[in-house]
C-alpha positions as a Markdown table, in Angstrom:
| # | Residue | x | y | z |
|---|---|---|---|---|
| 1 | Unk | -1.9 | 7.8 | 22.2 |
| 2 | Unk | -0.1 | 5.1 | 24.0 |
| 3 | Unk | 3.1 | 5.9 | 22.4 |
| 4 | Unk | 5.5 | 6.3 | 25.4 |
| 5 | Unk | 8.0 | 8.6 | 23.6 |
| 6 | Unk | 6.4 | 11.0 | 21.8 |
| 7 | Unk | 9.6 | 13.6 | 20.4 |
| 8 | Unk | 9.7 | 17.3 | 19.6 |
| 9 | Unk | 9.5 | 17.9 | 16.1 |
| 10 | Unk | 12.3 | 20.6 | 16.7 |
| 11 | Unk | 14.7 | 18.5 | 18.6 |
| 12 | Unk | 14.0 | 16.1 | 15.6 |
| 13 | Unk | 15.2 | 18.8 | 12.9 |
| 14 | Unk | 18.2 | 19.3 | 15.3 |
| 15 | Unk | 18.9 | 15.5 | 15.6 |
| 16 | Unk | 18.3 | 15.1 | 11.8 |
| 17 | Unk | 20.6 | 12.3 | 11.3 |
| 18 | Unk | 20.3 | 10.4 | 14.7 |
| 19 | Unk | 16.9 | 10.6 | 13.8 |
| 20 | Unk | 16.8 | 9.0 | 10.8 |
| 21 | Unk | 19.7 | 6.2 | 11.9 |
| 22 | Unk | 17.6 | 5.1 | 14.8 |
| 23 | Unk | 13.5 | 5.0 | 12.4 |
| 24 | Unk | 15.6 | 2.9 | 9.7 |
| 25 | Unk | 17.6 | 1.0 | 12.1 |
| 26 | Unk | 16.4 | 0.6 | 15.9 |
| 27 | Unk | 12.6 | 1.5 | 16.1 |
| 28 | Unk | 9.4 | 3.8 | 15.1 |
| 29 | Unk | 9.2 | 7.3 | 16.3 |
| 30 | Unk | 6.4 | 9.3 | 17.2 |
| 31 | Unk | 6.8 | 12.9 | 16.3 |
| 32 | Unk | 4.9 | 16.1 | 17.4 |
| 33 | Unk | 5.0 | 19.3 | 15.4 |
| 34 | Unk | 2.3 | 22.0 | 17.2 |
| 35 | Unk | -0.7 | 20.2 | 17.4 |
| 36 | Unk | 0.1 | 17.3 | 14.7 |
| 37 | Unk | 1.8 | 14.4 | 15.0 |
| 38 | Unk | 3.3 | 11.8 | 12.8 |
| 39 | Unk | 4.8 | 8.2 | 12.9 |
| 40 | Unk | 8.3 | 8.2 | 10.9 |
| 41 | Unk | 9.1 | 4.3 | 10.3 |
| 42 | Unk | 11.3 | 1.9 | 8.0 |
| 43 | Unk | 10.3 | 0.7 | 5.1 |
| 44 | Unk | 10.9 | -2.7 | 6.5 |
| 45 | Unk | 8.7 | -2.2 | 9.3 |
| 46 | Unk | 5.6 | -0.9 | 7.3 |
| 47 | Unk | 6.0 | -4.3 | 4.8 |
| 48 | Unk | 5.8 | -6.1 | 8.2 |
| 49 | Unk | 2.6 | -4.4 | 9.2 |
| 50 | Unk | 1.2 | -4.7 | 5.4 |
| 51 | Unk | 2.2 | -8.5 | 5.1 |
| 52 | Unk | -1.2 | -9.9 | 5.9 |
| 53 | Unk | -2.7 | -7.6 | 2.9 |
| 54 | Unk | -3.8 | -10.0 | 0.0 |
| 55 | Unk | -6.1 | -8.7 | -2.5 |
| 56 | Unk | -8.9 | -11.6 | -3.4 |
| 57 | Unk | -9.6 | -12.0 | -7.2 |
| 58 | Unk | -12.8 | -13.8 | -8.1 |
| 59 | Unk | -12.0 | -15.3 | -11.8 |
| 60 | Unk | -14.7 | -16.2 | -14.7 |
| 61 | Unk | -13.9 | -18.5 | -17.7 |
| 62 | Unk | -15.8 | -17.0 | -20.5 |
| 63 | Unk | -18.0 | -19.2 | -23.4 |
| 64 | Unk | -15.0 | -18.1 | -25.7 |
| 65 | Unk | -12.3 | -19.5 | -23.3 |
| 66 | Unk | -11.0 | -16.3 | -22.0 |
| 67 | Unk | -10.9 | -15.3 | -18.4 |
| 68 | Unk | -12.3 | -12.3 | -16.8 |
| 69 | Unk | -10.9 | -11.2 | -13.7 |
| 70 | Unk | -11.8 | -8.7 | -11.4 |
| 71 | Unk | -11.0 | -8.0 | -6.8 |
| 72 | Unk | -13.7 | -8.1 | -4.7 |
| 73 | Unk | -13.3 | -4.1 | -3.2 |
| 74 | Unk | -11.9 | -3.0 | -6.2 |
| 75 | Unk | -13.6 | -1.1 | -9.7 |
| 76 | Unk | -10.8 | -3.1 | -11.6 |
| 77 | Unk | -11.5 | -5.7 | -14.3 |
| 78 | Unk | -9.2 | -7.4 | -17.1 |
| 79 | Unk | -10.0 | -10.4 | -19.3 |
| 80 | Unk | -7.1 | -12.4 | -21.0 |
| 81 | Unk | -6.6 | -15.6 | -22.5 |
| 82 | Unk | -5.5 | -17.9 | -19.6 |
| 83 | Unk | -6.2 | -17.2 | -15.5 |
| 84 | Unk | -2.6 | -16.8 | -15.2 |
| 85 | Unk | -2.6 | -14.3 | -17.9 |
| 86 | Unk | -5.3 | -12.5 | -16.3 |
| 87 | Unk | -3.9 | -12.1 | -12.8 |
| 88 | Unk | -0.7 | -10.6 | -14.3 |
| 89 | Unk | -3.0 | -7.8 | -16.1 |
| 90 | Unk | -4.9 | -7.6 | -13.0 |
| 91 | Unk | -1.5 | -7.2 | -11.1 |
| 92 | Unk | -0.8 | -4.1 | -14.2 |
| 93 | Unk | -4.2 | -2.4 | -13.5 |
| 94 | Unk | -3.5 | -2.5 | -9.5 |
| 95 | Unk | 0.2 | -0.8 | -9.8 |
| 96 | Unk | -1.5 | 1.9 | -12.6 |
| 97 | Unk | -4.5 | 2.3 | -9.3 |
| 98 | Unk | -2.0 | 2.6 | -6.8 |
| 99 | Unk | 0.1 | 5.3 | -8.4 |
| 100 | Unk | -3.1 | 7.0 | -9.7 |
| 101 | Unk | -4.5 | 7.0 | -5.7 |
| 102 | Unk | -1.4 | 8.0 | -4.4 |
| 103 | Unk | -0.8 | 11.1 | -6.9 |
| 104 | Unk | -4.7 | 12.2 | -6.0 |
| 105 | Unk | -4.4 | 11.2 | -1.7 |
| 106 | Unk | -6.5 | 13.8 | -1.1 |
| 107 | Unk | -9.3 | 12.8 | -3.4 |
| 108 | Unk | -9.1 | 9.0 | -2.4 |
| 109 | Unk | -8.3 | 9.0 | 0.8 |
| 110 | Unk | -10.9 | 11.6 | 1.9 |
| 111 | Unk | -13.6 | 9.6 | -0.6 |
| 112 | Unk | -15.3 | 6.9 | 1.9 |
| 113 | Unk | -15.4 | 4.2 | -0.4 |
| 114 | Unk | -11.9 | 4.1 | -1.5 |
| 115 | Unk | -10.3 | 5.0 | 2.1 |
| 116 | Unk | -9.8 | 0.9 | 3.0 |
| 117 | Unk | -8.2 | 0.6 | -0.3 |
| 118 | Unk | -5.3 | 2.8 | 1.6 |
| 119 | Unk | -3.3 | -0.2 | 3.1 |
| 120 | Unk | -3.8 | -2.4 | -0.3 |
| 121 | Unk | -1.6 | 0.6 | -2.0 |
| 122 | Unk | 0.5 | 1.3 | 0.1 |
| 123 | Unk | 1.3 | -3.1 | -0.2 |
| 124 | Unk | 1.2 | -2.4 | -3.9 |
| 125 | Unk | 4.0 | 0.4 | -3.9 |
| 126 | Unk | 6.0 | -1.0 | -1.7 |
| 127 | Unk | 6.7 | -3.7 | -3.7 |
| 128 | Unk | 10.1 | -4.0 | -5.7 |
| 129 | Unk | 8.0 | -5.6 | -9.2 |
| 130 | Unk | 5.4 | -6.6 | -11.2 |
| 131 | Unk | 6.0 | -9.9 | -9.9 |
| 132 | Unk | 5.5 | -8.9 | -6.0 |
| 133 | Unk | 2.6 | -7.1 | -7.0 |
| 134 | Unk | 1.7 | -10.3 | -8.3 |
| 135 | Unk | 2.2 | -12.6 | -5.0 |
| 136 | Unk | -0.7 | -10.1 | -3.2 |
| 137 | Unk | -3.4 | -11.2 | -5.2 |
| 138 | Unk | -4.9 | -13.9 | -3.4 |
């Protein structure tokens, strides 16, 4: 790791506070804890990293005039009456996928076909509504 400062995970539990004041409002901080380490950042810092993380939906209008919607990495689909109408139930399905993955880490993370869904979750969470759930789909 190129991480210059790399901090004690006991002079971190002494430093609780200091800790905290200087993740949220200065900088990341590396942590080591016996042989583990850990990144402790801002949640402002991790939407930075996560901004570039749009999730592509490929639409279909259907003979009956619906529209099917589905993502391109993603076991998700919906169909509704209008494309706008689908993205927001696409945007539903995501959030339910996202707090479904994040409840079972273990299982998804550790499962090689949903591992690069990680950072598309973590953009999902992270958001404050449906309707910035909505503004990742691409």
């Amino acid at each position: 790791m190129h991480m210059q400062e790399v901090l004690n995970a006991t002079e971190v539990r002494k430093e609780w506070g200091s800790f905290i004041d200087t993740v949220v409002r200065e900088k990341p901080k590396m942590v080591k804890r016996n042989r583990d380490f850990f990144l402790a950042m801002s949640i402002k810092h991790i939407k930075t990293i996560l901004i570039g993380y749009k999730i592509e939906a490929h639409y279909i209008e259907e003979k009956d005039g619906t529209v099917t919607a589905t993502f391109a990495n993603f076991d998700l689909v919906v169909n509704a009456p209008t494309q706008e109408a689908a993205r927001r139930a696409l945007a539903e399905e995501l959030i339910e996928y996202a707090k479904e993955y994040f409840n079972e880490f273990q299982l998804y993370y550790n499962s090689p076909n949903r591992q690069p869904h990680f950072p598309y979750i973590m953009a999902v969470l992270l958001q404050d509504d449906l309707e910035g759930v909505i503004k990742l789909i691409a």
